[in-house]
Structure formats: structure tokens, C-alpha cells
Backbone as ProteinMPNN parsed JSONL, in Angstrom:
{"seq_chain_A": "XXXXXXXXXXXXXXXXXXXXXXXXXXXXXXXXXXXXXXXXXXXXXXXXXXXXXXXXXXXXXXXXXXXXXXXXXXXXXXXXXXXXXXXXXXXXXXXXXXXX", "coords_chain_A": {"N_chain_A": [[89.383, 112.112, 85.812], [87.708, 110.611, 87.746], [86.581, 108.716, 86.26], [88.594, 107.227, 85.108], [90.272, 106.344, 87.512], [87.898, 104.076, 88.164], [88.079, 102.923, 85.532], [90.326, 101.487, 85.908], [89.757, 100.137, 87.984], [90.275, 100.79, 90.301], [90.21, 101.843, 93.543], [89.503, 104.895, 95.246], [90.999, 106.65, 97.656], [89.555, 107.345, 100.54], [89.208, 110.164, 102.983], [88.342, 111.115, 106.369], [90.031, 112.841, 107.827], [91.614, 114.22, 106.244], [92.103, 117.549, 104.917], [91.148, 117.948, 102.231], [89.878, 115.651, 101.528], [90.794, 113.08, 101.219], [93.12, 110.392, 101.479], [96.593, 110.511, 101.991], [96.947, 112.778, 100.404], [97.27, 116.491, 100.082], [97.097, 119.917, 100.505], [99.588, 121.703, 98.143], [102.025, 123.234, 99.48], [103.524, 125.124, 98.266], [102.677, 125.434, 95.824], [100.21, 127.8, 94.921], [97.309, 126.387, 95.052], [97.341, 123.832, 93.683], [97.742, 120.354, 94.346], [99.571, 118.009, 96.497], [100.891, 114.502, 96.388], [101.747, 111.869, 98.294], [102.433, 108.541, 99.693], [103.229, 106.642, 102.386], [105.656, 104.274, 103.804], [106.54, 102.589, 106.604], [108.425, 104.245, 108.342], [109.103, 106.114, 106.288], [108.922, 108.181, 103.817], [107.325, 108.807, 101.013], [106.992, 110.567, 97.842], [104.876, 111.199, 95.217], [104.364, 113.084, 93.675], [102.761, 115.907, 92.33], [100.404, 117.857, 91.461], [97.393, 118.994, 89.36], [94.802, 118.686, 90.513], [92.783, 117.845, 93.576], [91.427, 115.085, 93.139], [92.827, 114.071, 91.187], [95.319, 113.766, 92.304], [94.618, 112.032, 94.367], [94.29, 109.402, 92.45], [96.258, 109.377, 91.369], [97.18, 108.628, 93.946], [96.273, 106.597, 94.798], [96.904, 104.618, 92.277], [99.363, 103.977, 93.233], [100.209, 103.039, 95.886], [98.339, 100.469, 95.29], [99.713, 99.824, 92.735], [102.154, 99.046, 95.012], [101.39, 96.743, 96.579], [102.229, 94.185, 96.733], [102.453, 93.359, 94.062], [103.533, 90.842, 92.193], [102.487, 88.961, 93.734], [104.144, 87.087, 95.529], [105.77, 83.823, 96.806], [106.711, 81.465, 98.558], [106.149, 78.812, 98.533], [105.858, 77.082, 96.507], [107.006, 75.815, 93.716], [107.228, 77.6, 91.389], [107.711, 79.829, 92.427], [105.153, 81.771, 92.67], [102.237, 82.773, 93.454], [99.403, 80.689, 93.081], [100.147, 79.591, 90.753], [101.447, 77.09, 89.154], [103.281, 74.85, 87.539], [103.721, 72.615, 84.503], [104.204, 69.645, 82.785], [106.362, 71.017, 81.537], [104.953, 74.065, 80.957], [103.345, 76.405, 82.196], [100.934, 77.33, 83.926], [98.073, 78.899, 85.436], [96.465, 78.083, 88.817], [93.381, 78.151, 90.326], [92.73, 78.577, 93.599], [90.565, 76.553, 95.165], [88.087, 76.428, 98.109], [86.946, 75.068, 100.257]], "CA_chain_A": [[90.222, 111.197, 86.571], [87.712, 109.531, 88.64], [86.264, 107.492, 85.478], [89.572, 106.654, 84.987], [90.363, 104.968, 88.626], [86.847, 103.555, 87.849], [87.891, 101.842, 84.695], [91.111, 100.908, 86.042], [89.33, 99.199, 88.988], [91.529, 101.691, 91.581], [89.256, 102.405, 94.685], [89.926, 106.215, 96.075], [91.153, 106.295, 99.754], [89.123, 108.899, 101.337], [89.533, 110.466, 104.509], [87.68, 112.644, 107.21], [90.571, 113.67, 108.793], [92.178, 115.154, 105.57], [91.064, 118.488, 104.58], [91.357, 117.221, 100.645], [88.751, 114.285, 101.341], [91.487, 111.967, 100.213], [94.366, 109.401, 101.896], [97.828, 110.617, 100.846], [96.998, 113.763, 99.361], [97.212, 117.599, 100.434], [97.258, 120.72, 99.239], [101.168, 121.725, 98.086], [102.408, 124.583, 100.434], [104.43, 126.361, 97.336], [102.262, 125.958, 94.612], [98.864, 127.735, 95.298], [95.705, 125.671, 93.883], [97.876, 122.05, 92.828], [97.892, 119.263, 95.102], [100.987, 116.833, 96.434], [100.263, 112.897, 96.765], [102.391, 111.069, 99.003], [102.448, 107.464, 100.404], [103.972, 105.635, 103.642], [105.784, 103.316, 104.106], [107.249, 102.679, 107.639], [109.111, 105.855, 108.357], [109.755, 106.541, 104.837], [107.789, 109.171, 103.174], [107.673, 108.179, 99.445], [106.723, 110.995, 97.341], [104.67, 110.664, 94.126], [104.025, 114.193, 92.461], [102.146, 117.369, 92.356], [98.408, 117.676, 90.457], [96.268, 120.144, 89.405], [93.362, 118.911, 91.443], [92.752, 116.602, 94.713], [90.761, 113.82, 92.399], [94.139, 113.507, 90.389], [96.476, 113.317, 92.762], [94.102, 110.385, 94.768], [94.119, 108.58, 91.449], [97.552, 108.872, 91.625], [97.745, 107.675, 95.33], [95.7, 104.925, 94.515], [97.95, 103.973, 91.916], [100.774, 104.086, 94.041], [99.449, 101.908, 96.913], [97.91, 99.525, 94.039], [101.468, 99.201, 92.802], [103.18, 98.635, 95.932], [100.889, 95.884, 97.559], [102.657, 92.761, 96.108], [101.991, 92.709, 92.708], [103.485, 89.491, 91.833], [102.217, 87.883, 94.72], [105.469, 86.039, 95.212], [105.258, 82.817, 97.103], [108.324, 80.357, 98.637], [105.658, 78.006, 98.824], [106.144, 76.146, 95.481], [108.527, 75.776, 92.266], [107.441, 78.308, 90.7], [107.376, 80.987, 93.127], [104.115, 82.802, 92.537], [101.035, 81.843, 93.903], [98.383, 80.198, 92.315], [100.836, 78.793, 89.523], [102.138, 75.778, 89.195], [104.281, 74.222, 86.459], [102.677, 71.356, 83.951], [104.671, 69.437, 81.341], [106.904, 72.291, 80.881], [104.396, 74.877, 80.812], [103.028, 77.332, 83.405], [99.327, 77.203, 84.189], [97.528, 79.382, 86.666], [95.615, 77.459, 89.481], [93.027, 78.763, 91.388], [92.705, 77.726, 94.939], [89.14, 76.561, 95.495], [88.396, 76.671, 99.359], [85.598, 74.136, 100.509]], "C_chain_A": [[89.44, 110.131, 87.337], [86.935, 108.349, 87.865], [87.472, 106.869, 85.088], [90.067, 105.288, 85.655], [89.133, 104.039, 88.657], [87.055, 102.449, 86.867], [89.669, 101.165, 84.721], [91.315, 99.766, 87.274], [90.013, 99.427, 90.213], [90.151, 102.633, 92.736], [89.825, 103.948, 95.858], [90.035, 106.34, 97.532], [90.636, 107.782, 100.494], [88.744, 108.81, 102.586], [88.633, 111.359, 104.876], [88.775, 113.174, 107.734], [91.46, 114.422, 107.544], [91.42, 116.364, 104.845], [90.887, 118.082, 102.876], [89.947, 116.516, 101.037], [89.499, 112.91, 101.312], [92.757, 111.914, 101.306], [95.435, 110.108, 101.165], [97.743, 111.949, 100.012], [96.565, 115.188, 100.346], [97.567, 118.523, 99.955], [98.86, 121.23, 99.458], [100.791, 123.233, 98.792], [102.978, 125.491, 99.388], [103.766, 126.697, 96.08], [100.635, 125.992, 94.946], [97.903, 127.173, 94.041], [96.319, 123.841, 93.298], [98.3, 121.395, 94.435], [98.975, 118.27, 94.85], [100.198, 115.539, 96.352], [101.528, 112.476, 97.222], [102.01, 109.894, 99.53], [103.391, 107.374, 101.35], [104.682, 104.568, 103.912], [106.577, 102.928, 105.097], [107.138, 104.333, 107.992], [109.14, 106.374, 107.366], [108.418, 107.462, 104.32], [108.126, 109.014, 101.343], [106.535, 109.214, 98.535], [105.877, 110.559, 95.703], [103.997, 111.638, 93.102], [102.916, 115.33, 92.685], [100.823, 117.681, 90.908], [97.799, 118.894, 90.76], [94.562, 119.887, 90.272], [93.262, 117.793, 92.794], [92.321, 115.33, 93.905], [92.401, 113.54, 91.45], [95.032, 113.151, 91.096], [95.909, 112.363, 93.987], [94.003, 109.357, 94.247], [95.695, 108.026, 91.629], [98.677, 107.818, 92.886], [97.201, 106.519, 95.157], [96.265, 103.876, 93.601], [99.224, 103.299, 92.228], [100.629, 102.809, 94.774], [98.545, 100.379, 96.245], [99.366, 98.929, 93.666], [102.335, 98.354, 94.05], [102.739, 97.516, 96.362], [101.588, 94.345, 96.536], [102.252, 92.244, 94.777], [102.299, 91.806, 91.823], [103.052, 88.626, 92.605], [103.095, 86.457, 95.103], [105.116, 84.668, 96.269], [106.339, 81.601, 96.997], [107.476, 79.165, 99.021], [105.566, 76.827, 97.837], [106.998, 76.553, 94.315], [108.363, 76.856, 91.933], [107.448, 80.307, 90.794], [106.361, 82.447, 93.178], [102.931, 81.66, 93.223], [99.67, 81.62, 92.711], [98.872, 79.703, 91.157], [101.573, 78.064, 89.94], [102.152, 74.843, 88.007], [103.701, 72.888, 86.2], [103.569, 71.464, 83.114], [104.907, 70.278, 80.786], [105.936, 73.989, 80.237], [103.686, 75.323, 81.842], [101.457, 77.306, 83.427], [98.744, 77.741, 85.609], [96.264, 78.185, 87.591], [94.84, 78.147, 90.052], [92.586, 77.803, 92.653], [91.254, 77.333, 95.535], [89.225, 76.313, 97.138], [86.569, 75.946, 99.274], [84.929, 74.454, 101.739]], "O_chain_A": [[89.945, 109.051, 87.643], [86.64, 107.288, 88.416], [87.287, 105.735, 84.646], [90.246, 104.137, 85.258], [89.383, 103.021, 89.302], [86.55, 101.334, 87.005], [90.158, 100.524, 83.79], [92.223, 98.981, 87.548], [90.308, 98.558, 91.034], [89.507, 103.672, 92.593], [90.378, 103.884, 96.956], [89.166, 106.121, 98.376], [91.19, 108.832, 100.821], [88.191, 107.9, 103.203], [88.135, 112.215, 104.146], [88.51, 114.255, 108.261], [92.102, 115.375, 107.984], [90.333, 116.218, 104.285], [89.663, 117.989, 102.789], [88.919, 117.104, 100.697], [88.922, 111.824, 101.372], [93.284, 112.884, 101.851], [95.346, 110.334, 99.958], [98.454, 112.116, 99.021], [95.703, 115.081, 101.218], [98.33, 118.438, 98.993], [99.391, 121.222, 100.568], [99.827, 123.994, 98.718], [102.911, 126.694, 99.638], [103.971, 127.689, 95.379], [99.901, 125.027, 95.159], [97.787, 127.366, 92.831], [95.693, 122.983, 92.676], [98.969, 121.891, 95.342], [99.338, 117.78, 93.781], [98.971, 115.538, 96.258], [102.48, 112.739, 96.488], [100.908, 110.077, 100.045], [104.427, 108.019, 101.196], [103.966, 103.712, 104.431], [107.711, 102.804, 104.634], [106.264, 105.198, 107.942], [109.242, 107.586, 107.556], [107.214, 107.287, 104.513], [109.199, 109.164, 100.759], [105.364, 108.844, 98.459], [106.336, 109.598, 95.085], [103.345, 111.339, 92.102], [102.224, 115.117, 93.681], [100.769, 117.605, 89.68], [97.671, 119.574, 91.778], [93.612, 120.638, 90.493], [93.955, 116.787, 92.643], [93.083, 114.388, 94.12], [92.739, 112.368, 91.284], [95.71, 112.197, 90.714], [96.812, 111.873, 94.665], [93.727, 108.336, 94.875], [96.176, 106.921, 91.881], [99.679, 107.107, 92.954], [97.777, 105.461, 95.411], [96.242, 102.666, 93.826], [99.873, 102.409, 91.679], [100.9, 101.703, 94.307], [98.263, 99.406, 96.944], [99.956, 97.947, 94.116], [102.97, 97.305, 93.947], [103.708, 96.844, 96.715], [100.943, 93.763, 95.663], [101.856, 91.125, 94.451], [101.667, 91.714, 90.77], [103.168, 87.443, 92.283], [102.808, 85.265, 94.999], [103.908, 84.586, 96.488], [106.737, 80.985, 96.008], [107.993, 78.416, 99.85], [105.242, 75.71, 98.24], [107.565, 77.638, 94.181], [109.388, 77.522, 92.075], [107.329, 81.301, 90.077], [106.603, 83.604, 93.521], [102.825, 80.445, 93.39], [99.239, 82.331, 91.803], [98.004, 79.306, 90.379], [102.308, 78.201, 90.918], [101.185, 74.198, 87.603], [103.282, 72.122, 87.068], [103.964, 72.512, 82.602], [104.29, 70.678, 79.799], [106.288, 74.742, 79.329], [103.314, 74.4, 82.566], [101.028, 77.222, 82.276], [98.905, 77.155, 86.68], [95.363, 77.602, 86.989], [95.429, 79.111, 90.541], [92.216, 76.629, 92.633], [90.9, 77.993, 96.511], [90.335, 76.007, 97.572], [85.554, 76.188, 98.621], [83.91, 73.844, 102.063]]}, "name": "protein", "num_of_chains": 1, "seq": "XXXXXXXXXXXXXXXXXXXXXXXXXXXXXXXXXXXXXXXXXXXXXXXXXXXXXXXXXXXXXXXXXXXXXXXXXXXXXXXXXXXXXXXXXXXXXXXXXXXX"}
């Protein structure tokens, strides 16, 4: 699993204050030896599954939290409501924002 989040470019959230090692992840109370993964969001407790080992179910939190962070990067700042694109003679073309 952790060449996995490795070649999926997913950075493991690890903790000192969890006994795991790992953000989001602890060991399940009902099933001895398999680990939960959970995320946060607000109040909300947003479940995301039960793993045979802590390294799987941090892959999984890292997925999770990867997912959630704005992955279209939306953007009411121009036509085409994403950032870094912007619309050419009927065709879409990514910009990048150079910064001087």
C-alpha cells in the first residue's frame, strides 16, 4: 500500500498523538486486528471503511482528504469557471498563472 500512495503521489498523514501513527485512522473496536479510517469535516464524521492493516487504511485516508480538497478547483472568477482555464476560439486551453 505504501508504494501505492507513493505512485499515486498521496502523502500519509501521520500522527504522534494517534496510537496507529496515522491521521484518521484507528484500530476498529469490533473487529480485533483491522483498522477503521475516518475523516472530518466540521462536525460531521465521514466514515470511509475498515482495513486489514493501519498503512491501508492511511492510504485510504489520504485518498479521502485528496478527494475532498477541491478537485476541480472551481473558480467564479472567469467564463469558464475553473481556474487556470480560459476559453480560446471555441476551445478550452489551460493557462498557467506565472507570478513575477
Amino acid at each position: 500500500p505504501v508504494p501505492v500512495a507513493e505512485a499515486e503521489g498521496l502523502k500519509l498523514h501521520l500522527s504522534n498523538r494517534s496510537s496507529t501513527g496515522y491521521k484518521g485512522v484507528r484500530k476498529h473496536t469490533q473487529q480485533a486486528g483491522r483498522f477503521e479510517a475516518r475523516r472530518y469535516e466540521g462536525s460531521r464524521t465521514i466514515y470511509i471503511g475498515v482495513f486489514d492493516s493501519a498503512v491501508e487504511a492511511a492510504v485510504a485516508y489520504a485518498r479521502a482528504v485528496d478527494a475532498a480538497a477541491d478537485p476541480l478547483h472551481l473558480s467564479s472568477s472567469n467564463t469558464t469557471s475553473y481556474k487556470g482555464v480560459i476559453a480560446v476560439e471555441a476551445a478550452v486551453e489551460a493557462a498557467a498563472a506565472v507570478k513575477a
